[in-house]
N, C-alpha and C positions, 0 to 999 in steps of 0.2 A: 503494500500500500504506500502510495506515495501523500507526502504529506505536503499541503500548502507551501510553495515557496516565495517570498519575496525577493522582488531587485529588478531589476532593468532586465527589460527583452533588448538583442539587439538592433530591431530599428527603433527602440525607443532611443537606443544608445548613437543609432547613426545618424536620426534626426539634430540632435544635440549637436555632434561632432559639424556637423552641415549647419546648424547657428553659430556657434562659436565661431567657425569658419567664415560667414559671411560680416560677421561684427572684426574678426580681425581685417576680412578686407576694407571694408567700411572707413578703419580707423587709420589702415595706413595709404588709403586714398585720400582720405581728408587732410594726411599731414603731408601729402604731396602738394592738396592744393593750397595749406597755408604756403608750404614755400613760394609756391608761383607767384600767390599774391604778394609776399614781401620783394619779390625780386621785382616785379610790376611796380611796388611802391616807389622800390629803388630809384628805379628806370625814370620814371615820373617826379621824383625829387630832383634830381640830378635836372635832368629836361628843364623843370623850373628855372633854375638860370642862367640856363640856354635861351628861356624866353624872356626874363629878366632882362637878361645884356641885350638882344634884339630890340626890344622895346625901347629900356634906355639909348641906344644906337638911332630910334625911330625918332627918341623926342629931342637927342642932343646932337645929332648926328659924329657921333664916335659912341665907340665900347668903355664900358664901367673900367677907370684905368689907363685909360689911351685921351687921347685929345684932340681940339680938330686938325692938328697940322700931323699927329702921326697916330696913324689907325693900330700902331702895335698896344698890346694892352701890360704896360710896365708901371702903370702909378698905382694906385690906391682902389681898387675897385670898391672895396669897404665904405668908403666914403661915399665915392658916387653912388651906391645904390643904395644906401640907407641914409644918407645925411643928402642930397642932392637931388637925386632921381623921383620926388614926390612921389613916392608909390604907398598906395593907401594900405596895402600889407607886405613890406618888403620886411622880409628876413633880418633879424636880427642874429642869426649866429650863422655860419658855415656848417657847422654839423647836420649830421643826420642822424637818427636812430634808425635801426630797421631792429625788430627782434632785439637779439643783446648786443649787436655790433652796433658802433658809432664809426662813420665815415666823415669825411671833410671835405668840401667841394673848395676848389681853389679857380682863381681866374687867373692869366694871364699870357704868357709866352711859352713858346717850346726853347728859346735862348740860343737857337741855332746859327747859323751866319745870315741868312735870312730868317728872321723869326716868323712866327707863325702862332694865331692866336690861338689858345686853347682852352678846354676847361678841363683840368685834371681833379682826382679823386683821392684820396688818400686816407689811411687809416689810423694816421697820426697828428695830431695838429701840430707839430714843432719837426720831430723826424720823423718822415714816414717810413715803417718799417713793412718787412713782407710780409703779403697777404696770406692768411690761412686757406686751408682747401674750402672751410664755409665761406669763407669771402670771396675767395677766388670765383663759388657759383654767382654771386650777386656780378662780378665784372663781365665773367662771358654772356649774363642775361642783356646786361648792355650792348657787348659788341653786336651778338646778333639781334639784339631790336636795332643798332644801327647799320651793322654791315650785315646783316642778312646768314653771318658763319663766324663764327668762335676761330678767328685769325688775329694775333696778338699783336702781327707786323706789319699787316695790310689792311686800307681802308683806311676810314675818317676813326674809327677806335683803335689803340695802339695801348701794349704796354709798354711801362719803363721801367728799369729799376734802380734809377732814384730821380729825385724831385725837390726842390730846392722851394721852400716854401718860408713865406712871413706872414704870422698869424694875425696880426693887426689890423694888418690889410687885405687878409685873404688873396694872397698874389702867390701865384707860381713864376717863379724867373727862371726856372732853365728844368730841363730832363734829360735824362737820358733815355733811349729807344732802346725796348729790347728787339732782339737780332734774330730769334725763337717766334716759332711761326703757333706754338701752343703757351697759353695764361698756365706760369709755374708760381713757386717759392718763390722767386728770384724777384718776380714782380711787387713793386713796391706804390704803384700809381696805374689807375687810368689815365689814359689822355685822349682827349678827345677835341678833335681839329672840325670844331662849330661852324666858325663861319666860311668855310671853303672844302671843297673834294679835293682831296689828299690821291 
């Protein structure tokens, strides 16, 4: 004689293992898409003073930093866009938060024999040091919202690894180009050449 048993049949067990299963996809779909959305936020911070400097460009005819007799951007962007450029919500800091990383958007020049304006990024406000692999996702989201491919040395997005920056004034005066056609350690800055095809 068999006597009453309790416990799980097993499709009671395989139903179970088939929820569990879809709550873990669930959850690591979701935390896919909070990345997306930070790297999106990114994208769209950065862009803000891409639109900033155009604007100011619109109303003063030169870039936040530069002046009318030379379009390079080497003074004080700082200035112009928060003390000069009447902008009814201009920025008061450089930084950005995204998640627990804090970046630094900088204006100014690449410092090369012909300079070239640019806005580079950095993760330092004094010296920028290299980017981690989580940061490094936020810079290729950039490259390819601008260049279309996660190419480090080509196009209007480039890395560097190093970047000569004054925090006062939010100005980058010179970089160095990386030579690496892939976003490494080594990378120390976005840069990104705003107003002209590179």
């Amino acid at each position: 004689m068999l006597k009453n048993q309790k416990g799980f049949t097993l499709i009671e067990l395989a139903i179970v293992l088939v929820i569990i299963g879809i709550i873990l996809g669930a959850v690591l779909k979701g935390k896919d898409l909070i990345e997306n959305a930070r790297a999106k936020k990114f994208i769209n911070d950065v862009r803000q003073f891409e639109v900033l400097s155009w604007t100011f460009f619109d109303r003063k005819g030169y870039f936040p930093g530069a002046d009318k007799n030379d379009p390079i951007i080497d003074g004080n962007p700082y200035d112009d866009i928060v003390n000069k450029g009447k902008f009814t919500d201009a920025p008061t800091t450089n930084a950005l938060t995204i998640g627990s990383y804090t970046f630094y958007v900088w204006l100014g020049n690449d410092g090369q024999s012909v300079p070239k304006n640019i806005i580079a990024v950095t993760n330092n406000n004094t010296t920028p040091g290299a980017f981690s692999d989580a940061e490094l996702v936020y810079m290729e989201a950039f490259d390819t919202a601008v260049d279309g491919a996660v190419d480090a040395d080509t196009g209007r997005v480039r890395a560097a690894t190093a970047a000569t920056v004054t925090s006062a004034s939010w100005l980058v005066s010179s970089v160095t180009l990386s030579t690496g056609d892939n976003w490494t350690s080594a990378a120390k800055a976005l840069v990104y050449y705003f107003d002209r095809v590179q």
